[in-house]
C-alpha positions as CSV (number, residue, x, y, z in Angstrom):
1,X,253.2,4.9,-85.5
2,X,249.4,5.5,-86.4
3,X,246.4,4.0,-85.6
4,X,243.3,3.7,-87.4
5,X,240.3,2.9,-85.4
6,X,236.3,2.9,-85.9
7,X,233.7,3.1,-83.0
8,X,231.2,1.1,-82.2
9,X,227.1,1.2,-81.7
10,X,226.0,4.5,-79.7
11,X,228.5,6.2,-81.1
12,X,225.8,7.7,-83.6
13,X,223.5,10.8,-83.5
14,X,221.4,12.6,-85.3
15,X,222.7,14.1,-88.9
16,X,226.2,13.1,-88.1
17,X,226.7,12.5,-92.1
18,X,225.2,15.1,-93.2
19,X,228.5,16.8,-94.1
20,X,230.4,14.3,-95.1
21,X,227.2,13.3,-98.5
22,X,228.5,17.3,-99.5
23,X,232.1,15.5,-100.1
24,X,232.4,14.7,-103.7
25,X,230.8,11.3,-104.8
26,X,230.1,10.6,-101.5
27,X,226.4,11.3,-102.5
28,X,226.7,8.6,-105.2
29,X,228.9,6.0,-102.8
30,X,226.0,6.0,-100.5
31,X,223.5,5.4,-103.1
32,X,224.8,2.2,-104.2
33,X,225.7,0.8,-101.0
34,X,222.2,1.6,-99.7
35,X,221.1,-0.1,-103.3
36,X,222.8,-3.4,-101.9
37,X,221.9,-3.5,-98.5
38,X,218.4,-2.2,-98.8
39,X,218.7,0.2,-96.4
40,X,218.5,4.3,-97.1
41,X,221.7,4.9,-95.7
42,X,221.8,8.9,-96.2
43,X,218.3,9.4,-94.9
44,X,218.9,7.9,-91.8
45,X,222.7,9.9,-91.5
46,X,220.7,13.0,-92.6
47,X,217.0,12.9,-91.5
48,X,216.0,9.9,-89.3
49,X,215.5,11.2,-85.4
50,X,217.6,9.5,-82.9
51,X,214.7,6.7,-81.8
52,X,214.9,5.8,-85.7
53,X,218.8,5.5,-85.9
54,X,219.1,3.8,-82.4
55,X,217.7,0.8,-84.1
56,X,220.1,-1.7,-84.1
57,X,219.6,-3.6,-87.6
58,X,219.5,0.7,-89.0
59,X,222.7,1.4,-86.3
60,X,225.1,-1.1,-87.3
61,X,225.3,-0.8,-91.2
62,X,225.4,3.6,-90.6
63,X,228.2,3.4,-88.7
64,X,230.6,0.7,-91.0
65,X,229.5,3.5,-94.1
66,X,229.8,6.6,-92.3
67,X,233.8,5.0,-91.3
68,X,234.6,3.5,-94.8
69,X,233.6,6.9,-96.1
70,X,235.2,9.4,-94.1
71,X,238.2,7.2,-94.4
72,X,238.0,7.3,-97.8
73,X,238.2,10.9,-97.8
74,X,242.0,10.7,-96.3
75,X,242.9,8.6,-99.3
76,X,243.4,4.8,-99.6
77,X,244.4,2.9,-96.9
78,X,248.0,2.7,-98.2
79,X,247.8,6.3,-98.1
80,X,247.5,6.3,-94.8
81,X,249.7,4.4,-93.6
82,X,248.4,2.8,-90.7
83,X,250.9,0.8,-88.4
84,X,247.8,-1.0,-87.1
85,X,243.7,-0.9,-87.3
86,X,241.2,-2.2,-84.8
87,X,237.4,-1.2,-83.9
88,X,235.1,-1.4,-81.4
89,X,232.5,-3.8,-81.5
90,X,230.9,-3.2,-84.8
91,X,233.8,-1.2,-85.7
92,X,235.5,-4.3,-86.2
93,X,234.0,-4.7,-89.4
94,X,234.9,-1.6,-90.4
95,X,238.5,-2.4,-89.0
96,X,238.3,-5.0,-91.1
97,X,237.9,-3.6,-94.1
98,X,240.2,-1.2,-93.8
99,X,242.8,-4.0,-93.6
100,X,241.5,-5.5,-97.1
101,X,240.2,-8.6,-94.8
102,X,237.0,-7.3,-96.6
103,X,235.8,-5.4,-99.3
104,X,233.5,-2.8,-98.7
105,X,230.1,-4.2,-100.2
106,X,231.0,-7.4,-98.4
107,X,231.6,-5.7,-95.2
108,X,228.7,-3.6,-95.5
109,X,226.5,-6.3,-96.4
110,X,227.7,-8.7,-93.4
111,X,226.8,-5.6,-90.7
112,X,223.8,-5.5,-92.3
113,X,223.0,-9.0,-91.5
114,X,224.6,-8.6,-88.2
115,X,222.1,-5.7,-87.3
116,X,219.1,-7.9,-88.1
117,X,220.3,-11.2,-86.3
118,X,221.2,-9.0,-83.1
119,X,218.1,-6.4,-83.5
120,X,215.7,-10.3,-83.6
121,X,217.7,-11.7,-80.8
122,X,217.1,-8.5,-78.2
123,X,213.6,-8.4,-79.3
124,X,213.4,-11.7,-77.5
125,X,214.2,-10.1,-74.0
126,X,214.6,-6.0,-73.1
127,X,217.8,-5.7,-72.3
128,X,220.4,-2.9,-72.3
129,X,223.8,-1.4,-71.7
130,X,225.3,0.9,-69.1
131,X,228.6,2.6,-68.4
132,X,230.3,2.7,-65.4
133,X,232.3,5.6,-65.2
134,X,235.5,5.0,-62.1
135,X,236.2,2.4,-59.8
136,X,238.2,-0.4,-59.5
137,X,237.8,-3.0,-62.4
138,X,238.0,-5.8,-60.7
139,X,235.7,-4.7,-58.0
140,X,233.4,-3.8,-60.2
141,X,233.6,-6.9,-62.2
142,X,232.4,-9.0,-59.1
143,X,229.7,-6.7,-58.4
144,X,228.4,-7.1,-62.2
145,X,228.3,-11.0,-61.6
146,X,226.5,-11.0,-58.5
147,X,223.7,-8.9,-60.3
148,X,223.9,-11.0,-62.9
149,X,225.3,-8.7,-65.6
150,X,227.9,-9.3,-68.1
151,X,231.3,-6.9,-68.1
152,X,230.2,-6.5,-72.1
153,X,232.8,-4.2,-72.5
154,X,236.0,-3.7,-70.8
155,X,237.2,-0.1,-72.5
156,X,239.8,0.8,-70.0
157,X,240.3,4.2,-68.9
158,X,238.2,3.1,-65.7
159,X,235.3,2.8,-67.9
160,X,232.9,-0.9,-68.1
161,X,230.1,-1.6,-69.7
162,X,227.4,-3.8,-68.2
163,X,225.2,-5.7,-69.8
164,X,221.8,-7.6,-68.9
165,X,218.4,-7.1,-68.5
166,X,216.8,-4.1,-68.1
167,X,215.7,-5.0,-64.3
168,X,219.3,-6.1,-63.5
169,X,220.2,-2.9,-65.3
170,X,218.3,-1.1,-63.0
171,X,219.6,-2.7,-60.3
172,X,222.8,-1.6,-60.8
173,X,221.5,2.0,-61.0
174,X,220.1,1.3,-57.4
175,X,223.6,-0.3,-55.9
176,X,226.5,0.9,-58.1
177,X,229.9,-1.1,-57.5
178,X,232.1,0.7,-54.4
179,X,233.9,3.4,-55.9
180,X,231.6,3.8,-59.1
181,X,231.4,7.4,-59.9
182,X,228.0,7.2,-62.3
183,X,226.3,4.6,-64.3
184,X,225.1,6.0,-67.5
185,X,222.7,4.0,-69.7
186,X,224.0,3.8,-73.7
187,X,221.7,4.0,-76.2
188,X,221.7,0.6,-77.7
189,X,219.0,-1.4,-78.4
190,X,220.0,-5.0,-76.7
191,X,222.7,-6.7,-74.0
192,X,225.1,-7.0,-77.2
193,X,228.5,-9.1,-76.2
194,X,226.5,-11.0,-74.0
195,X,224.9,-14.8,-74.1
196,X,221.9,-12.8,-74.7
197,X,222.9,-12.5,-78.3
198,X,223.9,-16.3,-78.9
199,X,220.8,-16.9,-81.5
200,X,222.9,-14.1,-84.0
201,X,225.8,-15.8,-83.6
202,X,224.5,-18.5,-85.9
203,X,222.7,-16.4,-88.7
204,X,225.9,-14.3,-88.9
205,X,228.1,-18.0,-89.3
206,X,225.8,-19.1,-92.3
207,X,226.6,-15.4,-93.2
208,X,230.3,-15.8,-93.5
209,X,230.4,-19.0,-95.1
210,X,229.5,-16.8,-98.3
211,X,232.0,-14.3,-97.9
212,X,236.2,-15.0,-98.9
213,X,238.2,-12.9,-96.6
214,X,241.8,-11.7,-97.6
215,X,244.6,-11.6,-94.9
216,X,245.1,-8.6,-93.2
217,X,247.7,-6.3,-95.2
218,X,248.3,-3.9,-91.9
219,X,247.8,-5.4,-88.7
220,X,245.0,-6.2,-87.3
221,X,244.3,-5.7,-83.4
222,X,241.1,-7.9,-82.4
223,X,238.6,-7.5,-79.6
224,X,238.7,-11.0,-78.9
225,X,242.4,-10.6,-76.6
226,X,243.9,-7.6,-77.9
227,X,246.2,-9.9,-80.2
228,X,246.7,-9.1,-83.7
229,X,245.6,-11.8,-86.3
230,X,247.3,-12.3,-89.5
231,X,244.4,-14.6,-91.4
232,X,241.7,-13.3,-93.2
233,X,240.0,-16.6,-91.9
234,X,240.8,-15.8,-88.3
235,X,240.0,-12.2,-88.4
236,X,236.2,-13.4,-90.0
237,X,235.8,-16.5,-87.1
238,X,236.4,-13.7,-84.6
239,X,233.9,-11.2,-85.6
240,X,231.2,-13.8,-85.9
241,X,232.3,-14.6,-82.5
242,X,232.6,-11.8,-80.9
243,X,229.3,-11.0,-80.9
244,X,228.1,-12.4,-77.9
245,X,231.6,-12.5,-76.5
246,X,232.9,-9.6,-74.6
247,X,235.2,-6.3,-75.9
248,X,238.2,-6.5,-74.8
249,X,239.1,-2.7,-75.6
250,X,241.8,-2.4,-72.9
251,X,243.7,-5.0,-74.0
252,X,243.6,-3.3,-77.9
253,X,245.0,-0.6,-76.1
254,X,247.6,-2.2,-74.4
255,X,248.9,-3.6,-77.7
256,X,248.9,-0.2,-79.1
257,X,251.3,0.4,-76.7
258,X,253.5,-2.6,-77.5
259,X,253.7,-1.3,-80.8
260,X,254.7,1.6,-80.5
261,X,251.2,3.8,-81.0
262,X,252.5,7.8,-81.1
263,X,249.1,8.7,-83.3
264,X,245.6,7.9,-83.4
265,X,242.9,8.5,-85.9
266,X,239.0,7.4,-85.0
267,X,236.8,7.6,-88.3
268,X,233.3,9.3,-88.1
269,X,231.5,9.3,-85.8
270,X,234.8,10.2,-83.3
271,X,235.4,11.2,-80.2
272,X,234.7,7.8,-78.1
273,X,237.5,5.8,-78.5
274,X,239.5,9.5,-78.6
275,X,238.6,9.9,-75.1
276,X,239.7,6.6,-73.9
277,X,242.8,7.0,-75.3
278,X,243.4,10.4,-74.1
279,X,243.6,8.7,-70.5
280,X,244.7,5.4,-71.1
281,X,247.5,6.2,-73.7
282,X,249.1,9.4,-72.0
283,X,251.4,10.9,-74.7
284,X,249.4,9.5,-77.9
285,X,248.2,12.3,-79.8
286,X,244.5,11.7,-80.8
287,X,242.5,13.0,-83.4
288,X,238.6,12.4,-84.1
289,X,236.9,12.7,-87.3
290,X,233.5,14.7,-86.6
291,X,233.3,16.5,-89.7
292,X,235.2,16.7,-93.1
293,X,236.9,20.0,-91.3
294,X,238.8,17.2,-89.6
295,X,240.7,16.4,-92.3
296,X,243.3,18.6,-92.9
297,X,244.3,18.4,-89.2
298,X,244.3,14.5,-89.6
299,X,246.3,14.5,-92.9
300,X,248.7,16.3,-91.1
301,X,248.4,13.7,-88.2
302,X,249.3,11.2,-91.0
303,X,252.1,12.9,-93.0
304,X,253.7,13.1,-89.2
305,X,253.1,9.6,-87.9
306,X,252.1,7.2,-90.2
307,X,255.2,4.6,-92.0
């Protein structure tokens, strides 16, 4: 059984879509999505420096086109045969499209909205993100609350992310949980999953009210718990949610497993959620999409795993 999964914020860097405009009517795709959202989505996949593409409200909306596109390039989602799809954080939204919960204007232009309401609400405080690479979770969990952080993401693998202020940030780069390898600051632009983020949790409600979400045709595995969810309306309640609500990525995983996961596929810009499965899903073969030379090693992935 495959996977199909889509990365979240940080994920990005500079040019990283470069290749993938050469593909043909990519070029044009971008145009008119960066038409709707009124953002110039191929200059900042091409040209902008990493300052200018760290920017969450520029961030979000780059990463849900540079998925849907190098997706696209595989064939239709029916093509690919997915037995599930799930993303990470924003990736969700890509996740979702790719289960026809969305279109892709409509998913394109709710990140878009999602990127402003988030990049407003961490202008309010500097906050941040950091990883913390080994130790026990739930040692480290404890250690996180009595900083005053938020375990924004639990990824698995022996990997958290922390979330707060940057002075409890660097705090915790002063007294790392027992066990702690490294803490490694992300570039992200806010405490995102956090109660820090509450005040976009409203503007991207209002936001879904105008959208009419389809039920998921492959399942859908959620950040929420990990669970799949088989409404369209459920899937949309989540992600407006989930926003200041923590990433459960471990427990995604652990449902892969329940279902039987033999393959996995991250869409551009791979090799994150690769890596965590590599250690947390022994056995899974795992394949990232960097560059369109990817894809003939992934259709191959897909002729051999997916249904």
């Amino acid at each position: 059984m495959l996977v199909l999964v889509a990365p979240g914020q940080g994920a990005q860097t500079p040019g990283f879509l470069t290749d993938w405009l050469q593909l043909p009517g990519a070029a044009d795709r971008v145009a008119a999505w960066s038409d709707t959202i009124g953002l110039d989505l191929a200059h900042y996949g091409t040209e902008a420096d990493a300052d200018a593409i760290r920017d969450t409200a520029v961030a979000q909306p780059l990463l849900v086109a540079a998925g849907l596109l190098s997706a696209s390039a595989l064939g239709a989602v029916s093509d690919i045969a997915p037995g599930a799809v799930a993303g990470h954080s924003v990736g969700e939204i890509t996740a979702a499209a790719f289960a026809g919960v969305l279109d892709d204007t409509a998913a394109l232009t709710l990140v878009r909205k999602r990127g402003l309401a988030m990049a407003e609400a961490a202008a309010t405080v500097e906050t941040g993100m950091s990883a913390l690479l080994g130790g026990d979770p739930e040692v480290s969990v404890a250690h996180l609350e009595k900083l005053g952080l938020t375990p924004a993401n639990v990824n698995g693998a022996g990997q958290i992310v922390a979330a707060g202020t940057m002075r409890q940030l660097a705090a915790l780069a002063e007294d790392k949980p027992e066990g702690v390898r490294k803490v490694v600051p992300l570039k992200v632009a806010g405490a995102f999953h956090t109660h820090h983020m509450a005040p976009a949790v409203d503007v991207l409600a209002a936001a879904a009210k105008e959208l009419s979400p389809a039920d998921p045709a492959v399942p859908y595995v959620s950040n929420k718990d990990g669970r799949t969810v088989a409404a369209g309306a459920e899937v949309l309640d989540r992600l407006v949610g989930q926003v200041a609500n923590p990433v459960r990525w471990d427990l995604c995983m652990e449902t892969f497993k329940e279902l039987g996961v033999t393959a996995l596929i991250e869409v551009c810009p791979g090799g994150t959620l690769t890596g965590l499965a590599k250690r947390a899903l022994p056995g899974v073969k795992t394949l990232a999409l960097k560059s369109p030379a990817d894809l003939d090693a992934a259709r191959d992935l897909i002729a051999e795993h997916g249904a």
